[in-house]
Steps between C-alpha positions, in 0.01 A plus 500: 500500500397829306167519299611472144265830382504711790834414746262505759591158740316202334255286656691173642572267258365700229626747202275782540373707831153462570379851346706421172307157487160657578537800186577152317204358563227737458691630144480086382122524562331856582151324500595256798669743684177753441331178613621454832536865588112527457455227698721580770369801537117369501648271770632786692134662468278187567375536175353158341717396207443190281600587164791275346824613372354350117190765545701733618736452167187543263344803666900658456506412156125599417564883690883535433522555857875420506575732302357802639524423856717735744448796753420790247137669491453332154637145644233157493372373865355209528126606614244260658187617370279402766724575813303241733584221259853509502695367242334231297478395155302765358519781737823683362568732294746747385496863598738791533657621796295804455153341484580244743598773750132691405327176538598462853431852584161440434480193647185533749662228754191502718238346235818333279421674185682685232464707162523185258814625325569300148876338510773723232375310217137627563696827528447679825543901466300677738678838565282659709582314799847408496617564873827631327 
């Protein structure tokens, strides 16, 4: 049987193929899928990560991190703000791809401490020492 989007051979017993089901998915809810990308990949770093899925909904809505997310030098990361902590309820915050990069440039890894940088909404704009 033929995915019904793509043509692409469907999964058995099913209607779509499994990378027609998975663009699906994450367009029905961008948050979830944001959700367990972040915590896949804190997984994949041994990072501790205990927020829920209903914190992780507010702090979206409260930064409008959904909608500028993406791979562009103005894009929102998700930032811990104190690396050691990981992420916990009250350790993220929002910053651009740009400032996130500059904070880990001048991360000192040997004593753990950083610049504190203030998340987008603080408004971060430090031109001086953008690696870039």
């Amino acid at each position: 049987m033929k995915c019904k989007d793509c043509k692409r051979p469907a999964r058995k017993g099913r209607k779509l193929c499994y990378r027609c089901a998975q663009r699906r998915w994450r367009e029905a809810d961008p948050v979830r899928a944001s959700f367990h990308n972040l915590k896949a990949h804190a997984r994949e770093r041994g990072k501790v990560f205990t927020i829920t899925l209903e914190y992780f909904r507010a702090f979206c809505i409260r930064t409008d991190y959904i909608t500028g997310k993406g791979r562009s030098a103005d894009s929102y990361h998700v930032d811990r703000i104190d690396e050691a902590l990981g992420y916990i309820e009250g350790n993220l915050q929002v910053l651009t791809n740009t400032a996130n990069v500059v904070k880990y440039l001048n991360y000192d890894w040997a004593t753990g401490t950083a610049k504190v940088y203030k998340g987008v909404k603080g408004g971060y704009n430090d031109e001086e020492n953008l690696p870039f």
